[in-house]
N, CA and C atoms of all chains as a GROMACS GRO file, in nm:
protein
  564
    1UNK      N    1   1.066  -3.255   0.060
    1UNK     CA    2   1.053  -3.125   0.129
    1UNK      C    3   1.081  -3.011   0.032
    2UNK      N    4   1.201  -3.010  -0.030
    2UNK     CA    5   1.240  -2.921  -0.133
    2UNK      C    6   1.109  -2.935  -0.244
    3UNK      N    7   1.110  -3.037  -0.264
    3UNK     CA    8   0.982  -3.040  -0.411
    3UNK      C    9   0.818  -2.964  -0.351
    4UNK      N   10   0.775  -3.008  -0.226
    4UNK     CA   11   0.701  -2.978  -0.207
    4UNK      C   12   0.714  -2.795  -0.204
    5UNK      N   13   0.825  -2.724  -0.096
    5UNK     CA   14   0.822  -2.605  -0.122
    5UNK      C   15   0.811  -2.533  -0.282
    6UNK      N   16   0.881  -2.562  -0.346
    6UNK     CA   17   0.888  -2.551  -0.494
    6UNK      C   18   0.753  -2.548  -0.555
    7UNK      N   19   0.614  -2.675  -0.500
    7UNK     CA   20   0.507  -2.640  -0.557
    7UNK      C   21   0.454  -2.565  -0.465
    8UNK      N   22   0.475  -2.523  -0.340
    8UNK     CA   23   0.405  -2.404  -0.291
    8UNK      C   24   0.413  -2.293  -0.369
    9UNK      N   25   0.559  -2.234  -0.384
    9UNK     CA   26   0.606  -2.106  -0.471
    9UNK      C   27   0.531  -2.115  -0.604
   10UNK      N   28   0.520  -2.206  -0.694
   10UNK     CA   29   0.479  -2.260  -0.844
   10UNK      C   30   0.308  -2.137  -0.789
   11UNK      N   31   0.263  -2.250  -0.681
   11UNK     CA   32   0.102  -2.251  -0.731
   11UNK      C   33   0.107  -2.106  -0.647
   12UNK      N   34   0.125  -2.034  -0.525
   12UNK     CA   35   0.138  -1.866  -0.524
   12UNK      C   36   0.158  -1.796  -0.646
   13UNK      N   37   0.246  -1.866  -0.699
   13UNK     CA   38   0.282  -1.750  -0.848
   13UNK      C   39   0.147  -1.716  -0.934
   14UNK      N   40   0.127  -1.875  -0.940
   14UNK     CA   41  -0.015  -1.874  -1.066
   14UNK      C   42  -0.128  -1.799  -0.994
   15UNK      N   43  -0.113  -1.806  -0.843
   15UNK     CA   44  -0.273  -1.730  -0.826
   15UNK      C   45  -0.249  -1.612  -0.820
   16UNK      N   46  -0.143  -1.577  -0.788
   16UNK     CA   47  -0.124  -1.444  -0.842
   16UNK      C   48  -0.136  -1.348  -0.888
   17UNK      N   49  -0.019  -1.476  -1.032
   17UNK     CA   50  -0.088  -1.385  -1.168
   17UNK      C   51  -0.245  -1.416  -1.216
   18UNK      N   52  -0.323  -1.518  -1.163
   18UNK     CA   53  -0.469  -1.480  -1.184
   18UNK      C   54  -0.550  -1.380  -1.122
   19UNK      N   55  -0.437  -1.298  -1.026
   19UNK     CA   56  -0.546  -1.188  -0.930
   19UNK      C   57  -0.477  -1.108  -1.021
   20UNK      N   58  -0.375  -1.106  -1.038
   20UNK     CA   59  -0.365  -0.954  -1.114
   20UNK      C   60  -0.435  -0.943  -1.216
   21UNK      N   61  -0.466  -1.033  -1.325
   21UNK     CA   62  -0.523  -1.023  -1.440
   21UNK      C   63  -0.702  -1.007  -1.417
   22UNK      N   64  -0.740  -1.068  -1.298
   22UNK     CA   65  -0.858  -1.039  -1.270
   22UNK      C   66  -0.890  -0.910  -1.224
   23UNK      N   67  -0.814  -0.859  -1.132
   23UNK     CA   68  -0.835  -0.756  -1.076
   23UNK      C   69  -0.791  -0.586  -1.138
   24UNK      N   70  -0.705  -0.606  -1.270
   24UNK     CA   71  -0.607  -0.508  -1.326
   24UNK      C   72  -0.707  -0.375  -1.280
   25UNK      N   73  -0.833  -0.366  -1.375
   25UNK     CA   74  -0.917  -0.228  -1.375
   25UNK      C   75  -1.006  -0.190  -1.271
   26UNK      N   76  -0.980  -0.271  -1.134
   26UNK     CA   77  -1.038  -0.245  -1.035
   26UNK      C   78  -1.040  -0.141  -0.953
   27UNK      N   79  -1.143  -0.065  -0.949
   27UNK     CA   80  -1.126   0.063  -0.875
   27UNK      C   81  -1.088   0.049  -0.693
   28UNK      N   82  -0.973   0.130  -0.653
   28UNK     CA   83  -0.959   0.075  -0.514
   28UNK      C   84  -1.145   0.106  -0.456
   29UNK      N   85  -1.146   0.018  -0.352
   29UNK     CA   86  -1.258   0.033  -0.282
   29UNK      C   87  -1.200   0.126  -0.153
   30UNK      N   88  -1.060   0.141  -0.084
   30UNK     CA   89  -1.072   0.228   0.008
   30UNK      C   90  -1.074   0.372  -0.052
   31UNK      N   91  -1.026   0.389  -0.176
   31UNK     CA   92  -1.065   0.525  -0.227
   31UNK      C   93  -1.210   0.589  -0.249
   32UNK      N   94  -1.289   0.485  -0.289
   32UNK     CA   95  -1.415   0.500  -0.287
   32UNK      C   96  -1.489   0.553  -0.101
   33UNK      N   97  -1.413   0.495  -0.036
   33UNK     CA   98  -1.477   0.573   0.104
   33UNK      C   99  -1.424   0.691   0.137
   34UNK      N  100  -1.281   0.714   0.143
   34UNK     CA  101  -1.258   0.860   0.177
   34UNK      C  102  -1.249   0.939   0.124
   35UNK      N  103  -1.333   0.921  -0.011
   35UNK     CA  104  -1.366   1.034  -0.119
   35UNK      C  105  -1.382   1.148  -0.058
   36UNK      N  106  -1.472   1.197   0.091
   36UNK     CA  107  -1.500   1.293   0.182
   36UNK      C  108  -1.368   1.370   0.194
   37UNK      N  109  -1.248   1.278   0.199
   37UNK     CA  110  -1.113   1.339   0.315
   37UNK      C  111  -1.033   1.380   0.173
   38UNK      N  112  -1.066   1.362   0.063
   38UNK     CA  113  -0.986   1.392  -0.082
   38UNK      C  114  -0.923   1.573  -0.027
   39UNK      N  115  -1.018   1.647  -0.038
   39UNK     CA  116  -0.959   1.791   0.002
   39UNK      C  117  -0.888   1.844   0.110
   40UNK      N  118  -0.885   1.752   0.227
   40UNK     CA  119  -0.798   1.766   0.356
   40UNK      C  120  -0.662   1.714   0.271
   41UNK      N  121  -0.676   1.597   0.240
   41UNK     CA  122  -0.564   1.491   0.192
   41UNK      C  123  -0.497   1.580   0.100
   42UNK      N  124  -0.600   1.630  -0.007
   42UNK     CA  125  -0.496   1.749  -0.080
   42UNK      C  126  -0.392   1.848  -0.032
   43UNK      N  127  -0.519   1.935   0.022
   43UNK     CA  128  -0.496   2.044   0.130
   43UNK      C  129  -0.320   1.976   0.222
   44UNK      N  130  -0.312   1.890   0.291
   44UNK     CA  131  -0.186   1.812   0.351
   44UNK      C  132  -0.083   1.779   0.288
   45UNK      N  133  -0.119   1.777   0.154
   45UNK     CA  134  -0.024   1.739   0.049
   45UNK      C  135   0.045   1.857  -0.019
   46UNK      N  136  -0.091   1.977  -0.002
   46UNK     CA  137   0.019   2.114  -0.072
   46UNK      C  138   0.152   2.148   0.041
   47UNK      N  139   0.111   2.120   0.126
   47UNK     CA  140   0.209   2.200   0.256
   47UNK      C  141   0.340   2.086   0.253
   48UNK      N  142   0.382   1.949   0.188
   48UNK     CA  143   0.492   1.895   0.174
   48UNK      C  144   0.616   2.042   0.067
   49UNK      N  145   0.696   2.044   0.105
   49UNK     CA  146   0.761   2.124   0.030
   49UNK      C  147   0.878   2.016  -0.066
   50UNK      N  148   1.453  -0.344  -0.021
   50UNK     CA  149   1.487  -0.290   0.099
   50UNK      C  150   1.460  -0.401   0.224
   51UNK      N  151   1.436  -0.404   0.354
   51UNK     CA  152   1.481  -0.502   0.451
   51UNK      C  153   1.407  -0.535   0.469
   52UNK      N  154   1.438  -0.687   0.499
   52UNK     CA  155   1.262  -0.761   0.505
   52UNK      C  156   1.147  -0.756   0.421
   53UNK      N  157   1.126  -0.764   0.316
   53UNK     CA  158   1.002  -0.730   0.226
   53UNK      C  159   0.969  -0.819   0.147
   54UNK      N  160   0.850  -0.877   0.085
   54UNK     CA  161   0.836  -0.926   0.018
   54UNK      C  162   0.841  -0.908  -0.141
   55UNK      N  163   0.849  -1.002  -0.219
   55UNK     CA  164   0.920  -0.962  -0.344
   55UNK      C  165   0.764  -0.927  -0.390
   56UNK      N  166   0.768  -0.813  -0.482
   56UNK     CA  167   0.671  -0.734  -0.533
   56UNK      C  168   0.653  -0.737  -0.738
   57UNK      N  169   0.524  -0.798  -0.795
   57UNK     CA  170   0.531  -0.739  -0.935
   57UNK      C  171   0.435  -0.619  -0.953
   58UNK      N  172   0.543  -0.561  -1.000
   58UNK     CA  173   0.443  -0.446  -1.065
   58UNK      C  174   0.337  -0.453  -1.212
   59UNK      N  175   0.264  -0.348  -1.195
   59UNK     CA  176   0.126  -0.375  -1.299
   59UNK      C  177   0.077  -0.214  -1.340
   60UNK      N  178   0.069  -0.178  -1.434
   60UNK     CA  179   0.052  -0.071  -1.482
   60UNK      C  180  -0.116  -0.100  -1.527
   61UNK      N  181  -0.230  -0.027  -1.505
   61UNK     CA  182  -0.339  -0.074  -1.585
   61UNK      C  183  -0.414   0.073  -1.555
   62UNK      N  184  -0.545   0.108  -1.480
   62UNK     CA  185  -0.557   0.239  -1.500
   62UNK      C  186  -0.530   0.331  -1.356
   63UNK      N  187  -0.479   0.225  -1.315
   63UNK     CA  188  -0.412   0.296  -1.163
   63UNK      C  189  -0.247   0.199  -1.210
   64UNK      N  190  -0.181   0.226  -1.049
   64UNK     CA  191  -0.038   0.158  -1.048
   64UNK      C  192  -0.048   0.091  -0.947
   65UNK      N  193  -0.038  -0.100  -1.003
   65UNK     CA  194  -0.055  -0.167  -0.867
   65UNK      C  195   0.104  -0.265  -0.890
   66UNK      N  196   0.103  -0.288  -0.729
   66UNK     CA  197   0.219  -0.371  -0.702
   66UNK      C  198   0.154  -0.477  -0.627
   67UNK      N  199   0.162  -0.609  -0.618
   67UNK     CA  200   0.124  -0.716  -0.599
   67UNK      C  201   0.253  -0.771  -0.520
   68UNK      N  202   0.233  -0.902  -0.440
   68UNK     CA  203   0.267  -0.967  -0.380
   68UNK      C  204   0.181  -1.060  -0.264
   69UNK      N  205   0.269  -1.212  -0.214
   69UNK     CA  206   0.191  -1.283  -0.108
   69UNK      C  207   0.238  -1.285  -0.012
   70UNK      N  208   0.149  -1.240   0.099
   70UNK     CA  209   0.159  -1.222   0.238
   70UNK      C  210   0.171  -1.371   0.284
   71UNK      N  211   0.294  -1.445   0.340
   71UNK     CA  212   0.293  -1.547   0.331
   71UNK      C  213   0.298  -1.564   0.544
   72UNK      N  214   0.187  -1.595   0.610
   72UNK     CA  215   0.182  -1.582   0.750
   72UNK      C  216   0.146  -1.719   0.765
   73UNK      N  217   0.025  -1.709   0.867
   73UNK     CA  218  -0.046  -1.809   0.873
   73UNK      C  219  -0.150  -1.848   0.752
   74UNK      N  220  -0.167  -1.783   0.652
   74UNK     CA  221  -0.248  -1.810   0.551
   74UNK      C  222  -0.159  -1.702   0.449
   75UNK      N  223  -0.168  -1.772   0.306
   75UNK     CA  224  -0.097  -1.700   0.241
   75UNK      C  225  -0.213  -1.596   0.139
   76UNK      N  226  -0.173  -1.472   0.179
   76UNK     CA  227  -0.288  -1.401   0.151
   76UNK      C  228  -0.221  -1.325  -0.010
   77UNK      N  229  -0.297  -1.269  -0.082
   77UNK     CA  230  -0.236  -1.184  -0.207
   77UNK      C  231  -0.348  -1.098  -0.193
   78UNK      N  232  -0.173  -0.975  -0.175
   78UNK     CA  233  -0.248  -0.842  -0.130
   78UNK      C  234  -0.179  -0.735  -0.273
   79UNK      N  235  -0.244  -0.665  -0.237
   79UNK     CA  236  -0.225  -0.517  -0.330
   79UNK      C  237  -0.206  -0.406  -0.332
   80UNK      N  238  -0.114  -0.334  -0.318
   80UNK     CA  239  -0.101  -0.183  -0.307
   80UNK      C  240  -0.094  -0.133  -0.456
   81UNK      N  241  -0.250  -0.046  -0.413
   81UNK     CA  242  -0.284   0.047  -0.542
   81UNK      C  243  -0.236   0.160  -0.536
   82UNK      N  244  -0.199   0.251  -0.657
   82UNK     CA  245  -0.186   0.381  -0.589
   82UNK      C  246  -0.273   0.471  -0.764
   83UNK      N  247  -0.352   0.574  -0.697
   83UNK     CA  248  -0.448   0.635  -0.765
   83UNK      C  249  -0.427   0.773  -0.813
   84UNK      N  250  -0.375   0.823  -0.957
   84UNK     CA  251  -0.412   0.969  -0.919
   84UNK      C  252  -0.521   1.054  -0.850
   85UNK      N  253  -0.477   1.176  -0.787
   85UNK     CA  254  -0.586   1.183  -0.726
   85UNK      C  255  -0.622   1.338  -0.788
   86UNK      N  256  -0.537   1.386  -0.825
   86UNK     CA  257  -0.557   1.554  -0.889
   86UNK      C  258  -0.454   1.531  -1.018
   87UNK      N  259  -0.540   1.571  -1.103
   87UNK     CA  260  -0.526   1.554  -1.243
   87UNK      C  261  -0.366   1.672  -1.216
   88UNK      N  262  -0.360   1.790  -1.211
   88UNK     CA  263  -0.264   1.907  -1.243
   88UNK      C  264  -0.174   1.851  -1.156
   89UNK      N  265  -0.160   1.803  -1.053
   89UNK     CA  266  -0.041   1.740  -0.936
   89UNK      C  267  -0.036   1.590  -0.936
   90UNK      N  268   0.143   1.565  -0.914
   90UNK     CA  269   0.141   1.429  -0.927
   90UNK      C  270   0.089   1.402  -0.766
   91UNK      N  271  -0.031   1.436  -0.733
   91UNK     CA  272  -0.098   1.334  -0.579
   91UNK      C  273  -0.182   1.195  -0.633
   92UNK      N  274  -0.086   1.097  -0.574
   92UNK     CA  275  -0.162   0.956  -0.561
   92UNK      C  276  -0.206   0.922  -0.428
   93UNK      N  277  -0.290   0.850  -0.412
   93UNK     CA  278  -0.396   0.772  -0.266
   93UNK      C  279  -0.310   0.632  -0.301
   94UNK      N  280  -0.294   0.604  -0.180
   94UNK     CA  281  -0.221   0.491  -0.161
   94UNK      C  282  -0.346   0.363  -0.086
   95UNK      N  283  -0.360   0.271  -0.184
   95UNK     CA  284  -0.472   0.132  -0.080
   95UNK      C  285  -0.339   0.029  -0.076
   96UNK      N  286  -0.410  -0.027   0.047
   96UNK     CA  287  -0.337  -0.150   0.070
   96UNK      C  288  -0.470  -0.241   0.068
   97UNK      N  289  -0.473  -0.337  -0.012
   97UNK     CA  290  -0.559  -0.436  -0.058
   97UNK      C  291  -0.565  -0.594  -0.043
   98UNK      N  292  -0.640  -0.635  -0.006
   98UNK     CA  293  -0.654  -0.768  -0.007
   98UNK      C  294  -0.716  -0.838  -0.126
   99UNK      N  295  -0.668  -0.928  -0.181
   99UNK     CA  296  -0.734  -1.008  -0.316
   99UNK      C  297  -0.869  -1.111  -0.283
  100UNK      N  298  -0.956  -1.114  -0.257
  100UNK     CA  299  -1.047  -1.201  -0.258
  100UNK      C  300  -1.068  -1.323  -0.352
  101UNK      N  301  -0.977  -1.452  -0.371
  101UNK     CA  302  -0.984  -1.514  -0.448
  101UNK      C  303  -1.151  -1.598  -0.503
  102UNK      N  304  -1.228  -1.601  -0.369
  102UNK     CA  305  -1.349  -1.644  -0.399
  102UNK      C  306  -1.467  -1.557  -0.474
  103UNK      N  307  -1.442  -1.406  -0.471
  103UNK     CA  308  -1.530  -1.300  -0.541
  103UNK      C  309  -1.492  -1.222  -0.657
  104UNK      N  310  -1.325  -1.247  -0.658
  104UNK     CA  311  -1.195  -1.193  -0.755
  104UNK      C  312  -1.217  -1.053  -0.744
  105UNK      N  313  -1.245  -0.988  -0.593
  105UNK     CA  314  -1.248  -0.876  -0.574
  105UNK      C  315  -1.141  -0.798  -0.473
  106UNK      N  316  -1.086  -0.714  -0.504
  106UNK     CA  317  -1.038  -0.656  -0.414
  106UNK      C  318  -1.094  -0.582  -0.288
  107UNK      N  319  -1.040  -0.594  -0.171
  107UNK     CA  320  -1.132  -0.557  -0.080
  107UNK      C  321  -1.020  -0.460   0.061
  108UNK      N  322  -1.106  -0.381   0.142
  108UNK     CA  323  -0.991  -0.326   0.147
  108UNK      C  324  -1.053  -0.335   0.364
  109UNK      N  325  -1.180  -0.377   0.317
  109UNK     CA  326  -1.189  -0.409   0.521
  109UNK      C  327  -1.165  -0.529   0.532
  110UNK      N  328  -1.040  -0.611   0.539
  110UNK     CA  329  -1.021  -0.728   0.575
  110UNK      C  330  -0.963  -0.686   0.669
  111UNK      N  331  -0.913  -0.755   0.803
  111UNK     CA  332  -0.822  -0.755   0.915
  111UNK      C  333  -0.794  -0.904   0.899
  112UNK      N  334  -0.705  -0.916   0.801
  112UNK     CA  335  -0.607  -1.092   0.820
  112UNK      C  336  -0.509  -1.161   0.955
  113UNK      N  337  -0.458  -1.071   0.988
  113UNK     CA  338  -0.420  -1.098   1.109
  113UNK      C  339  -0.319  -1.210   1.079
  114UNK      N  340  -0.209  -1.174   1.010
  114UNK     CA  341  -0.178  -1.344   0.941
  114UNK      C  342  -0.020  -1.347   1.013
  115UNK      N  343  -0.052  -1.235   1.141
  115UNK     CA  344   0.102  -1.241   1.180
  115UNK      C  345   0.258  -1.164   1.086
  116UNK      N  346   0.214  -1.113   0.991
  116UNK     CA  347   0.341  -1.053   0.960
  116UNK      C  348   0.369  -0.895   0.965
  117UNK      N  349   0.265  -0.893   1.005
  117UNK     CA  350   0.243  -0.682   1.004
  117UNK      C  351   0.349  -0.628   0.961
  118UNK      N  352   0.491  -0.653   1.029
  118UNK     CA  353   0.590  -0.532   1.014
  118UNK      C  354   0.659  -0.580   0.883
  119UNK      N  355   0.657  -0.707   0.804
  119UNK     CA  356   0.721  -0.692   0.709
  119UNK      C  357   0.632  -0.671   0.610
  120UNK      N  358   0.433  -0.665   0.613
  120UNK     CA  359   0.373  -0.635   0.534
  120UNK      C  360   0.435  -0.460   0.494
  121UNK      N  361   0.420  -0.431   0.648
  121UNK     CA  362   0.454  -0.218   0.640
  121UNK      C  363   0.568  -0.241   0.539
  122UNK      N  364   0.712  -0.356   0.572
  122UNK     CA  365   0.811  -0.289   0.500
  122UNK      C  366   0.823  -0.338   0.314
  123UNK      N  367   0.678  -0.424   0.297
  123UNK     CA  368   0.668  -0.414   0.177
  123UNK      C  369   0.622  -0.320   0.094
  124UNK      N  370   0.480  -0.270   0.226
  124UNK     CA  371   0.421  -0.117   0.119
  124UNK      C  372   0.551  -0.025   0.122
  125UNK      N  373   0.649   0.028   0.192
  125UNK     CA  374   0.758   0.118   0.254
  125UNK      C  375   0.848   0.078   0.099
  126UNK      N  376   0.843  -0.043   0.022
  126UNK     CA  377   0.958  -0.104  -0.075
  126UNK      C  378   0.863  -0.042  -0.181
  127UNK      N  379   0.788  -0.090  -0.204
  127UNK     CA  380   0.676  -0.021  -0.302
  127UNK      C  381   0.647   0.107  -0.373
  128UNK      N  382   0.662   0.226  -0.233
  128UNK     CA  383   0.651   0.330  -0.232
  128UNK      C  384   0.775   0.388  -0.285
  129UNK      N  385   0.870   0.300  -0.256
  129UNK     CA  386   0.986   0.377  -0.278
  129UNK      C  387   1.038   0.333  -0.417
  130UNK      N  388   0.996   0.200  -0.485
  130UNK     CA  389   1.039   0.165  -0.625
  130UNK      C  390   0.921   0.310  -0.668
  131UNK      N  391   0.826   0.301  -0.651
  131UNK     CA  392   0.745   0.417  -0.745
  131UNK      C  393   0.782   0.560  -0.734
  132UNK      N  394   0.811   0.543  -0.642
  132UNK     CA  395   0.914   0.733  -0.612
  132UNK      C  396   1.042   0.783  -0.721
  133UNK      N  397   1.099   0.648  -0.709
  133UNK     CA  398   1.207   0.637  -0.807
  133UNK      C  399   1.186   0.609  -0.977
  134UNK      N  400   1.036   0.554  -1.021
  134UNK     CA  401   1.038   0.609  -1.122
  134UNK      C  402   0.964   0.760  -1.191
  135UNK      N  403   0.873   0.793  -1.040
  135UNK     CA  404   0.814   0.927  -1.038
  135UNK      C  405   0.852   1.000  -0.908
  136UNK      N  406   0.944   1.027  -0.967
  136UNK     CA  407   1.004   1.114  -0.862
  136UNK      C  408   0.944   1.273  -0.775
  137UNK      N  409   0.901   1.321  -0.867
  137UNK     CA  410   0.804   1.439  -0.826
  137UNK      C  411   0.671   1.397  -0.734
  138UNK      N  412   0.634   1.230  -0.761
  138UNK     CA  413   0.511   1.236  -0.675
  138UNK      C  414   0.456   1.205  -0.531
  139UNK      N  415   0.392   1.278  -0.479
  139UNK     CA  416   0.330   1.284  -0.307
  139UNK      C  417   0.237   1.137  -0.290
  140UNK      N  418   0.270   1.074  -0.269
  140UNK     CA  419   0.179   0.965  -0.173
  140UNK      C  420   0.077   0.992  -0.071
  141UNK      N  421  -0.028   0.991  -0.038
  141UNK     CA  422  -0.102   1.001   0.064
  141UNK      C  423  -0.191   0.876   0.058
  142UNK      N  424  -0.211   0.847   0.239
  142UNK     CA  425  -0.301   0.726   0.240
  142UNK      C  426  -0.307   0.767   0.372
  143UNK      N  427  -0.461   0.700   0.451
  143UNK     CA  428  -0.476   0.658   0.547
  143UNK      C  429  -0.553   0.530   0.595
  144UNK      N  430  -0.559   0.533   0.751
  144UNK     CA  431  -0.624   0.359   0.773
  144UNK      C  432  -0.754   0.383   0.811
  145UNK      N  433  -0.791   0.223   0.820
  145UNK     CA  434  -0.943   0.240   0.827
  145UNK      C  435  -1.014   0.275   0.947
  146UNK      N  436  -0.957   0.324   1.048
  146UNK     CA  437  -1.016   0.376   1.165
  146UNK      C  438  -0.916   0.440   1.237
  147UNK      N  439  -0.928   0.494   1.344
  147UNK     CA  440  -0.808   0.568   1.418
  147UNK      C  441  -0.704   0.483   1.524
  148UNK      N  442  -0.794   0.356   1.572
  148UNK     CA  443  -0.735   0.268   1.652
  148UNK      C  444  -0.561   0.202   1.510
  149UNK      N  445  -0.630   0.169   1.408
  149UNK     CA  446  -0.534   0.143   1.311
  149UNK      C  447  -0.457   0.263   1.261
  150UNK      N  448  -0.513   0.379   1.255
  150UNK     CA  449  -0.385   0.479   1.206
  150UNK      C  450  -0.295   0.520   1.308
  151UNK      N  451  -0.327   0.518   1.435
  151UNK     CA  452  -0.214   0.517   1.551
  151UNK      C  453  -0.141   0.407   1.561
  152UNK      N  454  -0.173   0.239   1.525
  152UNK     CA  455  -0.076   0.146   1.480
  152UNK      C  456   0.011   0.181   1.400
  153UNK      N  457  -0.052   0.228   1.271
  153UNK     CA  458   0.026   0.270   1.152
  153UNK      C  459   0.151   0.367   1.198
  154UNK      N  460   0.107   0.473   1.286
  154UNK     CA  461   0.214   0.562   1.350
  154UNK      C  462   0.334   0.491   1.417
  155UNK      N  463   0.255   0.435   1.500
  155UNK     CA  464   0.369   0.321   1.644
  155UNK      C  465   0.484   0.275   1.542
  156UNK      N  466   0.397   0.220   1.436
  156UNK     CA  467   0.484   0.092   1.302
  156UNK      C  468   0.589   0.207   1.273
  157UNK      N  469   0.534   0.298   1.193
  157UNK     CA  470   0.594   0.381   1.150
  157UNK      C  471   0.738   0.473   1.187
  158UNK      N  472   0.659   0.525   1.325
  158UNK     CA  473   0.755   0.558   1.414
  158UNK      C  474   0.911   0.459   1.464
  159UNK      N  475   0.891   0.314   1.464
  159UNK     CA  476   0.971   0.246   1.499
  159UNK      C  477   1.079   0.239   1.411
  160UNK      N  478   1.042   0.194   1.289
  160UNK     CA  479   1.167   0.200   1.142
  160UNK      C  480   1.193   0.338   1.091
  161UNK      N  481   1.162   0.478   1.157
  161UNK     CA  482   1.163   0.574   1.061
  161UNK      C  483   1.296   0.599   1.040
  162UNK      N  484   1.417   0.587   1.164
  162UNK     CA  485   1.520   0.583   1.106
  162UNK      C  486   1.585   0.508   0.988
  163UNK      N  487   1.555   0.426   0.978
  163UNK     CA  488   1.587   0.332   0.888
  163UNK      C  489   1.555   0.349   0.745
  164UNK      N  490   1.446   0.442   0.708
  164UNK     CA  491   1.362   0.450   0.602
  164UNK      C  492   1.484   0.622   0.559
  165UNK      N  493   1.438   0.668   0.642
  165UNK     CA  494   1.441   0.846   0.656
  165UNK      C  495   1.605   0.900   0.557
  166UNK      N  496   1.649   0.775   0.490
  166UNK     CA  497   1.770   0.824   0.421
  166UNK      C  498   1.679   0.843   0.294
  167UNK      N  499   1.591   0.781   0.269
  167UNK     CA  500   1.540   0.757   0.134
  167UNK      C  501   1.396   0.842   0.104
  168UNK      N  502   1.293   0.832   0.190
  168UNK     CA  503   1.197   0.847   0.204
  168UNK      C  504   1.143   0.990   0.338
  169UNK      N  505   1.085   1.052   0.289
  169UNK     CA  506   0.996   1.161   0.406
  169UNK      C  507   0.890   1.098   0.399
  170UNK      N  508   0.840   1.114   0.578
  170UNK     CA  509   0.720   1.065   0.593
  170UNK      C  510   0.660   1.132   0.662
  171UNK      N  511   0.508   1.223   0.646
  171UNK     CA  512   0.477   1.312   0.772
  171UNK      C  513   0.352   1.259   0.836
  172UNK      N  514   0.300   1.262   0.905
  172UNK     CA  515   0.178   1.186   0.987
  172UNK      C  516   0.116   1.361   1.026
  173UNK      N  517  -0.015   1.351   0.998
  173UNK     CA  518  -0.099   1.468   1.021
  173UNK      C  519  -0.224   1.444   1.075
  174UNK      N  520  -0.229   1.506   1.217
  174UNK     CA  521  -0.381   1.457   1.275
  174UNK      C  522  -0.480   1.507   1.177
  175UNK      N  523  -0.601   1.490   1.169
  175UNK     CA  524  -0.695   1.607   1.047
  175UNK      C  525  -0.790   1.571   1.193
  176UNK      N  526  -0.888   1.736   1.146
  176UNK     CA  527  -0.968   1.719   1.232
  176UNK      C  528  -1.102   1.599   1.141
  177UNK      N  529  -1.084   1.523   1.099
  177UNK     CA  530  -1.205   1.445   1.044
  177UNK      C  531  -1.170   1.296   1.157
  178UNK      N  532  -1.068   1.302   1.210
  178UNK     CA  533  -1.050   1.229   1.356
  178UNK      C  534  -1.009   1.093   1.272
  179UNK      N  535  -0.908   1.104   1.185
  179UNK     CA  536  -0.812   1.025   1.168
  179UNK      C  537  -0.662   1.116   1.110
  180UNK      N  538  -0.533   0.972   1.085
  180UNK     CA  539  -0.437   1.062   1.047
  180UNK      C  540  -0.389   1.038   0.906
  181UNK      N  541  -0.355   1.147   0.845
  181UNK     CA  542  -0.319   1.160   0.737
  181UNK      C  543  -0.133   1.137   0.720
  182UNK      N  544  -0.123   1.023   0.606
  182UNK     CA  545   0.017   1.010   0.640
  182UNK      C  546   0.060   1.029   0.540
  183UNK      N  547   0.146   1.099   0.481
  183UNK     CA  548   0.235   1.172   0.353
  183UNK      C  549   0.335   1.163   0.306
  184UNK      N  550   0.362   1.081   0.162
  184UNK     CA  551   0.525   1.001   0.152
  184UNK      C  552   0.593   1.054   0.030
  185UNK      N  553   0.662   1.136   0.032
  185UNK     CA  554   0.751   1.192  -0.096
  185UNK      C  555   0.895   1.138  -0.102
  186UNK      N  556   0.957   1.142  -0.174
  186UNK     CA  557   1.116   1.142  -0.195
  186UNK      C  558   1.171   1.270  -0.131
  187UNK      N  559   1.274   1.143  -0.077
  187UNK     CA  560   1.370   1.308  -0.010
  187UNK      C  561   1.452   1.338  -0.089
  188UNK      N  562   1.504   1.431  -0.105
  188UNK     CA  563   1.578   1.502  -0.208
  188UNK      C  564   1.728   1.581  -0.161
   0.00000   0.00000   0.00000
């Protein structure tokens, strides 16, 4: 039981670190849609004091 | 911070923090965060799903994997390790439809005490008929 959890954690780790290394320079894709709302989103962001 | 999953960070041409959503399927997700105006520290905040079969990140998944509130209190851990090493900078993000950014609120609304020693959070209707949610360091 213990060994088996242990290779759960092992093999999560490795895919992991294969998404991060795959994915490092990936442009978000939800940024790519609300490119439209960028100037509201600004605009909302000056008024934080 | 409470309940969260353990997070690595990744510096590359955005700032991502990684971790596995471990539910009914163990998912590896991603919170990116993007400059968004060169003269101000404003970053866009994604919450991401890893697509191991396309090695794409993707950001309309609905996983449903059962852990919602400790996914929120991982992006909530996230936000707040990056606050603390950029302290000056505004977070903004929203969800992918309005049925989900009023979740996001409900979520939100429920832990805000809990957060609100560390973190400001403002929720802003926009008229583009979703909400805009806004995360700085409190000071």
């Amino acid at each position: 039981m213990k060994q088996a959890k242990h290779k759960k954690k092992s093999d999560d780790s490795q895919r992991l670190k294969k998404a991060m290394r795959t994915a490092k320079d990936q442009p978000s894709p939800k940024l790519e849609k609300i490119k439209h709302l960028i100037p509201t989103m600004i605009e909302s962001l000056n008024q934080i004091n | 911070m409470k309940d969260s999953y353990h997070v690595q960070y990744q510096k590359s041409s955005s700032h991502q923090f990684w971790f596995v959503s471990n539910g009914r399927k163990n998912i590896i997700k991603c919170v990116q965060l993007d400059l968004m105006h060169s003269n101000r520290n404003y970053f866009h905040l994604s919450l991401l799903d890893y697509d191991e079969n396309s090695g794409l990140l993707r950001d309309n998944v609905v996983s449903n994997n059962g852990d919602t509130l400790k996914v929120l209190w991982t992006v909530l851990h996230c936000t707040q390790l990056f606050l603390k090493r950029f302290p000056d900078a505004k977070i903004t993000f929203t969800g992918n439809s309005i049925s989900r950014d009023r979740l996001f609120r409900r979520q939100i609304n429920s832990i805000l005490a809990a957060i609100a020693e560390h973190l400001q959070i403002q929720m802003q209707d926009s008229k583009d008929n979703c909400i805009i949610f806004n995360i700085s360091r409190r000071k």
